[in-house]
N, C-alpha and C positions, 0 to 999 in steps of 0.2 A: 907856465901856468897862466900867465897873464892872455896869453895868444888864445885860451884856447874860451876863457873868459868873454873875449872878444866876440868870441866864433858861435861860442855858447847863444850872446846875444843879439849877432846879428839872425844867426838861424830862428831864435824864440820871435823874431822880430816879424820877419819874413811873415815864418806862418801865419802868427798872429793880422799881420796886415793883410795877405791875403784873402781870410776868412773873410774878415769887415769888409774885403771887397764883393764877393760873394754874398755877403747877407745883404748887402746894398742892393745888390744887380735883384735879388730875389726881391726885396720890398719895391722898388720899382715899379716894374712888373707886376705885382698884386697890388700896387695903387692905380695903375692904368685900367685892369682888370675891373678893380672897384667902382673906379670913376664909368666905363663902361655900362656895368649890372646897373648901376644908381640910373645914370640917362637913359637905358633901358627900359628899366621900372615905370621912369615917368614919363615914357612915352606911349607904353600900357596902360598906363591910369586917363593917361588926358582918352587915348583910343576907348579903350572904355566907358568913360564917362559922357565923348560926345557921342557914341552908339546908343545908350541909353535916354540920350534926352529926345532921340526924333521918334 
């Protein structure tokens, strides 16, 4: 019984840690993304902005 106690928790473990690797890898990724769109954004507003003054 004790063995499988063991087994029970290393396997809940496993997965468990897994996942959190996964959602990590994915947040990542949608903060690069973000960071991207954002320096994006403001390099259309400056573009714009000096278009508009000549």
């Amino acid at each position: 019984m004790k063995v499988q106690s063991i087994l029970f928790l290393f396997l809940f473990t496993l997965v468990f840690l897994s996942s959190c690797g996964v959602v990590e890898t994915v947040f990542k990724a949608g903060m690069w993304w973000a960071f991207f769109l954002v320096a994006l954004a403001i390099v259309l507003i400056l573009w714009i902005v000096g278009r508009a003054k000549k």
